[in-house]
N, C-alpha and C positions, 0 to 999 in steps of 0.2 A: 464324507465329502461335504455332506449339509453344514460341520460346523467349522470347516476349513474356509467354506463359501464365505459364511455368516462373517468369520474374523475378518476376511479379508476384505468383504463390501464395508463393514463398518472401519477399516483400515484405509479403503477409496474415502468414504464420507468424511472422515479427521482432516486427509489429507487435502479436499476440497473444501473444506472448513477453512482451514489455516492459509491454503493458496488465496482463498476471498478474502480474508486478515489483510494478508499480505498487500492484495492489490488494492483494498480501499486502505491502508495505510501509507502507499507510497503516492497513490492519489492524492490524500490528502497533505502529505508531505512536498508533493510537486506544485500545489498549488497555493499553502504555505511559501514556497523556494519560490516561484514567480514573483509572488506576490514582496516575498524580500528583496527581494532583485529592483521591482519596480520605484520601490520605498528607496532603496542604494543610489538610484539610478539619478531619480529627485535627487538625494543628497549631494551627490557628486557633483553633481552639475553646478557650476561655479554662480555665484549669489552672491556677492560681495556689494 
C-alpha cells in the first residue's frame, strides 16, 4: 500500500505541476492577448 501511495502522491505532484504550467502560461498568454487587442485597438482607429 506504502508504494501505491507513494506513486500516486508523486502522480497528484506532476499533475499539480503541470496545472500551475498551465495557469501561469495562459496568464501570461491573456495578458500578452489584452495587451494585443489594445496595440489593434490604436491601430484601427482611423488617423488619416
Amino acid at each position: 500500500p506504502a508504494h501505491g501511495w507513494s506513486s500516486h502522491s508523486s502522480l497528484l505532484a506532476v499533475a499539480g505541476l503541470l496545472l500551475g504550467y498551465a495557469l501561469a502560461y495562459a496568464w501570461l498568454l491573456r495578458r500578452r492577448w489584452r495587451h494585443y487587442q489594445r496595440y489593434r485597438g490604436y491601430d484601427r482607429s482611423p488617423h488619416r
